[in-house]
C-alpha positions in Angstrom: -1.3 -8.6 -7.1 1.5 -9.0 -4.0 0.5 -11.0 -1.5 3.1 -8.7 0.7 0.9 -7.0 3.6 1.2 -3.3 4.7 2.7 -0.5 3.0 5.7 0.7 2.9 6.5 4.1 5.7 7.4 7.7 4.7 9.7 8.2 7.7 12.3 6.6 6.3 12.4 9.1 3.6 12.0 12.2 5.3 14.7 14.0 3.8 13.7 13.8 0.4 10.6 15.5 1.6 12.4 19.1 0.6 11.9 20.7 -2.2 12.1 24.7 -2.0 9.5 26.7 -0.9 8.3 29.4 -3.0 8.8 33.3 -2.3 7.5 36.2 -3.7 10.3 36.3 -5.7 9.9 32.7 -7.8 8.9 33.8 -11.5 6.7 30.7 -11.0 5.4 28.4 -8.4 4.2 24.7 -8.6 2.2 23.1 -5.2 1.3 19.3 -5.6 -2.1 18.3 -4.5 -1.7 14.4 -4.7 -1.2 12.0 -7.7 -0.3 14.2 -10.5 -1.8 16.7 -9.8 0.0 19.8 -10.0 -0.6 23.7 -9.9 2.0 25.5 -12.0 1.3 29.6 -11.1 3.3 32.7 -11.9 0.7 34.8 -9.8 -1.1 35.9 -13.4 -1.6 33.2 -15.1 -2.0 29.2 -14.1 -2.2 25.6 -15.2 -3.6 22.6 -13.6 -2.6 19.0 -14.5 -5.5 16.7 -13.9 -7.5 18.5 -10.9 -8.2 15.5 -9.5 -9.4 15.7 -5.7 -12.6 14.1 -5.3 -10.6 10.6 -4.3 -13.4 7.9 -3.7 -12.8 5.1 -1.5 -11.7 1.7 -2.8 -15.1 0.1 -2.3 -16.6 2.0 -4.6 -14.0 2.2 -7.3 -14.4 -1.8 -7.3 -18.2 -2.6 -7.4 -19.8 1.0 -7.3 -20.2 4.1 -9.4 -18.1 6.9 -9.3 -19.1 10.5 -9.7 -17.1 13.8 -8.9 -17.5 14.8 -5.2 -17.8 18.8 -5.7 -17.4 19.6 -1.9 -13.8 17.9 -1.8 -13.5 19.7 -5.5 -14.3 23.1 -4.0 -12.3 22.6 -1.3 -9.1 21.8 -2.8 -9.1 24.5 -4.7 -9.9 26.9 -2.1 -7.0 25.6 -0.5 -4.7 26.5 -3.2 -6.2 29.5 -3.2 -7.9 28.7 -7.3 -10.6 30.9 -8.8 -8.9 30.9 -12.1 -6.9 29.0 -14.6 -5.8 29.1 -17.7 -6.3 25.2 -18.5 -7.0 21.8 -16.7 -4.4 19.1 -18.6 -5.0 15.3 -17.7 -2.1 13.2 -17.7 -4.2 10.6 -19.5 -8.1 9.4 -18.8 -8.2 7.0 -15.5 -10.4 8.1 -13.1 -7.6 9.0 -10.9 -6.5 11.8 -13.4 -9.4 12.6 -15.7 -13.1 12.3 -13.2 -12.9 15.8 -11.9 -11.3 17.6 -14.7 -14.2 18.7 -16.3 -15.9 20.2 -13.3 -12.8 21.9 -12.5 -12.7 23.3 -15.7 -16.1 24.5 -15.3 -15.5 26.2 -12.1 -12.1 28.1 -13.5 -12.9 28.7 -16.6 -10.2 26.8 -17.8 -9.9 24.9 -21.5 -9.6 21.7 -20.9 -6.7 20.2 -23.0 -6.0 16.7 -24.5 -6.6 13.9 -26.5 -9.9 12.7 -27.5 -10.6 10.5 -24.9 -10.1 13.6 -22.4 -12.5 15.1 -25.0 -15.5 13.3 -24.2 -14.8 13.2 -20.2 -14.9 17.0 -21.0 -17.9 16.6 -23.1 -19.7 14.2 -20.6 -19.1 16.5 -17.7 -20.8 19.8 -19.7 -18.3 21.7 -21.3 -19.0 23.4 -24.2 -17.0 22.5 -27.5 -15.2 26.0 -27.3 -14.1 25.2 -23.5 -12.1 21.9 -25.1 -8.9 21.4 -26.7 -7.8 18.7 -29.0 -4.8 18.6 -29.4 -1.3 16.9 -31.8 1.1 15.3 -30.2 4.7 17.1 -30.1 3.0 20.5 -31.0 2.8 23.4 -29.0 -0.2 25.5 -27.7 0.0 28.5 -25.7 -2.2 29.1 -23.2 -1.7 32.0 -20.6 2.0 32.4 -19.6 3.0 29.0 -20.9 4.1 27.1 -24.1 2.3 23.5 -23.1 3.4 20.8 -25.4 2.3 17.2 -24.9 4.3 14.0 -26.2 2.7 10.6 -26.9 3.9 8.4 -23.6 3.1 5.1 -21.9 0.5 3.8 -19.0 3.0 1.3 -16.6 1.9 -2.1 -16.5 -0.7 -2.9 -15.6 -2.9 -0.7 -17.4 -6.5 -2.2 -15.8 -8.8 -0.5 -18.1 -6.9 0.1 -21.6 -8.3 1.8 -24.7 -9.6 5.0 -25.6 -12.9 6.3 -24.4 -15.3 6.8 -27.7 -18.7 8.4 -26.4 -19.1 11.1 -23.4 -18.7 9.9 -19.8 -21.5 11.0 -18.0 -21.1 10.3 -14.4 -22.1 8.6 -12.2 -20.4 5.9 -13.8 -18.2 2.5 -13.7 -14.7 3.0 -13.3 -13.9 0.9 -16.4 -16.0 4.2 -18.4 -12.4 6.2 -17.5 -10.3 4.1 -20.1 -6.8 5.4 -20.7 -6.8 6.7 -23.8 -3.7 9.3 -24.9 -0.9 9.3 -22.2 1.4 12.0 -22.3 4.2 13.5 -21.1 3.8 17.1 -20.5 6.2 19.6 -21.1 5.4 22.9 -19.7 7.8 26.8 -20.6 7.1 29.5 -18.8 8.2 32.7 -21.5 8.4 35.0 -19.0 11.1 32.9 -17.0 12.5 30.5 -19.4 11.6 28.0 -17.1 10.9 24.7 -18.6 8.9 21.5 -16.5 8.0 18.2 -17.7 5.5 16.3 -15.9 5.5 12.7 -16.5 1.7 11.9 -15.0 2.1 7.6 -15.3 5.4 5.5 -14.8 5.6 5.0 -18.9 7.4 6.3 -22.0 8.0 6.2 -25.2 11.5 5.3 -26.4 13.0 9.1 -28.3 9.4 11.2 -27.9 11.3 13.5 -25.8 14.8 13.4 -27.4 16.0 16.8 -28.4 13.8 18.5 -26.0 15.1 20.5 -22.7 13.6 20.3 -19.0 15.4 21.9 -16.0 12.4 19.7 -13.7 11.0 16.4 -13.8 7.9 15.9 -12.3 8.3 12.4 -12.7 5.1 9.7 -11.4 6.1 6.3 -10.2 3.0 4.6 -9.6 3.4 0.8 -10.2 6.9 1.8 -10.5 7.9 -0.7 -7.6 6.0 -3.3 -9.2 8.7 -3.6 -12.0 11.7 -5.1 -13.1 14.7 -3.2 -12.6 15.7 -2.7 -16.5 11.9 -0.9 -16.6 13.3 1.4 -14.2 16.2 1.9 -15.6 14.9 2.5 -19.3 11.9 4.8 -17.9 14.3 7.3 -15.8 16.8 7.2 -19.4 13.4 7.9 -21.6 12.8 10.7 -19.3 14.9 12.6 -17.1 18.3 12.0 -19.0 16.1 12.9 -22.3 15.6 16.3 -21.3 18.5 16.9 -19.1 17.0 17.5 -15.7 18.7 18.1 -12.8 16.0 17.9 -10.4 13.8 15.4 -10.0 10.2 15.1 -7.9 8.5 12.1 -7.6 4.6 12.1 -7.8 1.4 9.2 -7.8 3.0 7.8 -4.8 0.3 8.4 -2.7 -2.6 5.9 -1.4 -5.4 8.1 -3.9 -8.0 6.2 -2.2 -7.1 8.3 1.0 -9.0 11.8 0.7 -6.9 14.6 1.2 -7.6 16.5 4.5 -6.2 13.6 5.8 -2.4 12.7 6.2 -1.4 11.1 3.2 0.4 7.6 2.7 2.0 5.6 0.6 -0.1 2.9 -1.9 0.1 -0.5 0.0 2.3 -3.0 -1.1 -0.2 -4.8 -3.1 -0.6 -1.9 -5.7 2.9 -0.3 -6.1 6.2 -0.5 -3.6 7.5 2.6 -2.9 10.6 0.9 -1.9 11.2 -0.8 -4.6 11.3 2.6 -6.7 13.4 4.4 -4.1 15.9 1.8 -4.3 16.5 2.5 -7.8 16.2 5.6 -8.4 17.7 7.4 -5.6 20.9 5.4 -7.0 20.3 6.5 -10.9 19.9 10.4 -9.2 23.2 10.0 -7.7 25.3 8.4 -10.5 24.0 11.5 -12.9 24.4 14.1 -10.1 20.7 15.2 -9.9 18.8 16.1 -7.2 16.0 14.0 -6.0 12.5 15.0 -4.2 9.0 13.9 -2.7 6.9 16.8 -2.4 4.5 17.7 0.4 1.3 18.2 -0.2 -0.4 21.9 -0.6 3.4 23.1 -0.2 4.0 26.0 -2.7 7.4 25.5 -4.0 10.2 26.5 -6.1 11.8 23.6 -8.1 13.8 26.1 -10.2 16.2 27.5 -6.8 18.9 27.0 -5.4 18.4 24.2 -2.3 
């Protein structure tokens, strides 16, 4: 842990806080409600990556028991305007991705889709079996609109609470029950569009998983990012955006998650992640390959596909 104090400020970054807005016209729509979680809507049909809003405060991730909060969870998604989906996808199992995803799924009816660790938060939270999807890595499902295909990827160091989770989580629980398990990369196609996404959910990857694959969009998560050598950065943005060819890129888990949502949000404090750090580095790796780079604002409907 940094011994630095403070955070670092979003001012000084204002104008990377522009991605396009949506219209009626986009085929499809993606609005970021903190972390990595992401709302990807064509106005038929919609997907969900982890759902996670309930946010507890940093005194109870550390000595209490966590639980999903299901005013903030109905509240968030009556701010983006959710009473469907097609499926709920968790990045991987943390608590900060995977705690509210079964609720969420439950109130959508939504499939929720993963590995097996995602599984048994699914089970543990009251889906039924039909209402889960395990699924292969580097094989495609379809679900609504979209052709979802999850690659195996990598948790940033430090991963705190490793492993895979073997028996249903049944909240209210430790934070340590919300092991990692299967990270992935998520690589999202809308058919009707052509539009292809990839969300990368924590600041990891696996060397070729994505080679040969095609993303006009990086969703791309930097959490501990700042914490890391150079040469991680470096290796993580090749692994990633120059795999699939992006020429947009938004950065996501920047945010302090401890922080619930109807207030302003902020960056993690120094002592968990530097934003910085990350900026540093990769708004000069966005400029030597001539893509565009973004921080998105939160409950903003946008357009990553258009024209700035």
């Amino acid at each position: 842990m940094r011994l630095k104090p403070g955070r670092p400020a979003l001012a000084p970054y204002a104008r990377y806080f522009d991605v396009p807005s949506g219209t009626p016209q986009s085929p499809v729509t993606v609005t970021w409600a903190g972390v990595s979680t992401l709302l990807v809507d064509d106005g038929s049909s919609a997907l969900l990556t982890d759902g996670f809003f309930s946010r507890p405060p940093l005194l109870r991730v550390g000595i209490g028991k966590l639980a999903p909060s299901l005013p903030r969870i109905d509240g968030c998604l009556a701010r983006l305007g959710i009473d469907k989906l097609d499926a709920v996808l968790p990045v991987h199992s943390h608590f900060d991705h995977a705690m509210d995803s079964a609720v969420v799924a439950g109130r959508t009816g939504a499939q929720l889709v993963g590995g097996t660790s995602t599984a048994h938060v699914g089970t543990g939270g009251g889906l039924s079996p039909d209402r889960i999807v395990t699924v292969s890595p580097g094989e495609a499902v379809t679900l609504g609109s979209y052709d979802v295909t999850l690659f195996e990827s990598e948790h940033c160091p430090p991963d705190r609470f490793p492993g895979h989770i073997t028996t249903p989580v049944v909240p209210p629980v430790r934070t340590s029950a919300y092991r990692c398990g299967e990270a992935w990369s998520t690589l999202i196609g809308h058919r009707p569009s052509g539009h292809r996404l990839l969300i990368v959910g924590s600041a990891g990857a696996v060397p070729g998983a994505l080679d040969g694959r095609r993303a006009d969009v990086v969703y791309l998560g930097v959490g501990q990012l700042g914490l890391q050598p150079e040469p991680y950065l470096v290796d993580y943005w090749t692994h990633t955006v120059r795999a699939v060819g992006a020429r947009r890129v938004v950065l996501i888990h920047w945010d302090d998650f401890f922080r619930p949502l109807h207030k302003p949000l902020r960056a993690l404090p120094y002592a968990g992640d530097d934003l910085d750090a990350s900026m540093q580095v990769l708004t000069r790796l966005a400029e030597t390959d001539g893509v565009r780079l973004h921080l998105p604002t939160v409950w903003q409907r946008t357009d990553p596909w258009s024209a700035p």
